[in-house]
C-alpha positions as CSV (number, residue, x, y, z in Angstrom):
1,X,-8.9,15.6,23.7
2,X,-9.0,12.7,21.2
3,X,-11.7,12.6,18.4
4,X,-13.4,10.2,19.3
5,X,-14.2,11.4,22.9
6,X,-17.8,11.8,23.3
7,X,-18.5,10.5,20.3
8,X,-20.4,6.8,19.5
9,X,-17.4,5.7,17.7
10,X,-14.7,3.7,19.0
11,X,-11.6,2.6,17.5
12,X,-11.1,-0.6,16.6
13,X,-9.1,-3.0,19.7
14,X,-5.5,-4.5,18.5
15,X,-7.6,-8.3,18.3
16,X,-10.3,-7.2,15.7
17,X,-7.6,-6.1,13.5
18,X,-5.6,-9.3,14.1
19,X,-8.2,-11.4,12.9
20,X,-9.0,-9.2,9.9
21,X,-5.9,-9.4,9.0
22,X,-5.5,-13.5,8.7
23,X,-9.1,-13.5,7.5
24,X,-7.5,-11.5,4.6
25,X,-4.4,-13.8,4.0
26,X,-6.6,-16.6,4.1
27,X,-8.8,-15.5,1.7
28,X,-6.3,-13.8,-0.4
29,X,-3.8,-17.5,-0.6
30,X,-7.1,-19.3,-1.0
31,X,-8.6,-17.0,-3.9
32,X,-5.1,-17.8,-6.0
33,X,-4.6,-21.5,-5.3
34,X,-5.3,-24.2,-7.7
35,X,-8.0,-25.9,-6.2
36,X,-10.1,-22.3,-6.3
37,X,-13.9,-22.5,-7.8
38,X,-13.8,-18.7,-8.1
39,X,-12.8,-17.1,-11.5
40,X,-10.6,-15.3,-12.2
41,X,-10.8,-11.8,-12.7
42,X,-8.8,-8.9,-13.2
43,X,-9.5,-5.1,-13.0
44,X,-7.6,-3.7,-15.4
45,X,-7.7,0.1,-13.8
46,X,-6.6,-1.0,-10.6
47,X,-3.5,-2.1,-12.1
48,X,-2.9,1.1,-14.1
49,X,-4.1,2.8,-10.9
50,X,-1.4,1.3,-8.7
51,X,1.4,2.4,-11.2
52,X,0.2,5.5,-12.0
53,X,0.1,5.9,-8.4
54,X,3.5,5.4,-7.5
55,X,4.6,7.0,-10.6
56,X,3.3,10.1,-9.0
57,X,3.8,9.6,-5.6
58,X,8.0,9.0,-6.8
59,X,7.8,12.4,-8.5
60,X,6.6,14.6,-6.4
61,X,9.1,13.0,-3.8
62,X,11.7,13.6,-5.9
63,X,10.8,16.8,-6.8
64,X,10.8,17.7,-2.9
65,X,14.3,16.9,-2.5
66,X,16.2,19.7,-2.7
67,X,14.5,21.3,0.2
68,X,14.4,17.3,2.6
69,X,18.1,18.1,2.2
70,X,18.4,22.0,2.9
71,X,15.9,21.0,5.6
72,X,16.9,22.1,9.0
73,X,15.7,20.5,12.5
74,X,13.2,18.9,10.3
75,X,11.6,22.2,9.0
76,X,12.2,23.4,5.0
77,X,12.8,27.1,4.6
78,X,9.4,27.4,4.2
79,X,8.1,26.5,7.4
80,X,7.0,23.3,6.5
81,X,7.5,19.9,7.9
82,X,9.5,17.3,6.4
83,X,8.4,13.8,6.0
84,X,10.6,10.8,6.7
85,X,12.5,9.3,3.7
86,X,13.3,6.2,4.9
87,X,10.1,4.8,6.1
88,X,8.9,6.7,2.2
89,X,11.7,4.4,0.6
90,X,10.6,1.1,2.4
91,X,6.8,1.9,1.7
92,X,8.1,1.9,-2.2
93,X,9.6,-0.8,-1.8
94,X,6.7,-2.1,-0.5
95,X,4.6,-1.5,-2.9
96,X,6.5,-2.4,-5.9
97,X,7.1,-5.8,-4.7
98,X,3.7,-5.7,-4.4
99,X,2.9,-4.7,-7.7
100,X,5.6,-7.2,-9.2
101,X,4.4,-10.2,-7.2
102,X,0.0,-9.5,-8.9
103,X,1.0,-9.2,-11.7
104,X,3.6,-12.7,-11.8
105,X,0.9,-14.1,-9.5
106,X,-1.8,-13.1,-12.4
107,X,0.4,-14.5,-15.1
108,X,0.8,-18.1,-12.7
109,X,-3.1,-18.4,-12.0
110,X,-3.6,-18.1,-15.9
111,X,-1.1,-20.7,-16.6
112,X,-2.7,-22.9,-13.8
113,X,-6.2,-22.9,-14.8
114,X,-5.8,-23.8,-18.1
C-alpha cells in the first residue's frame, strides 16, 4: 500500500516537475545576468548554513567508516544498513561545486553592477 492511497494527495506527474525545473533555470540565469532590474542580495546564513552543513554531513560520514568497510552484505555489525558511498561522494561533489560556483558567481554580479 503506498501512502498516498486513499488519500487527496497525489504526487506530482514527471511533466510538472519538468517545467518547474526550467522555470527555475530560467529564473535563476535571469536573476544573475547583467541586464537584471532585481538587486542584489545575499543571505549571509544561508551561506554559513551550506558549509556548516557539509562540514557536518563530511564528519559524521567519515566518522561511519570503519563500520561501511567492516560492513558485510550491506549490514554493519550492528544490524544497521549501510548507505551508498559513491552516490554520497558525487552528492559532495555536488554540492561543493555548488557552493564554489555562488559564491564566484556573487563576487562576478558585484563586479558587474558596478
Amino acid at each position: 500500500m503506498t501512502p498516498f492511497a486513499g488519500s487527496s494527495m497525489r504526487r506530482n506527474s514527471p511533466s510538472s516537475t519538468v517545467v518547474a525545473i526550467v522555470v527555475l533555470v530560467r529564473q535563476w540565469r535571469d536573476l544573475r545576468s547583467a541586464e537584471s532590474n532585481t538587486p542584489a542580495h545575499t543571505n549571509r546564513f544561508v551561506q554559513v548554513y551550506s558549509v556548516v552543513y557539509l562540514v557536518v554531513m563530511a564528519v559524521l560520514w567519515a566518522s561511519a567508516l570503519p563500520d561501511f568497510f567492516d560492513a558485510v552484505d550491506g549490514s554493519t555489525s550492528a544490524g544497521d544498513p549501510i548507505g551508498n558511498l559513491w552516490y554520497t561522494l558525487a552528492c559532495f561533489v555536488i554540492a561543493i561545486l555548488c557552493e564554489r560556483n555562488f559564491h564566484n558567481s556573487e563576487e562576478e554580479l558585484r563586479r558587474r553592477r558596478r
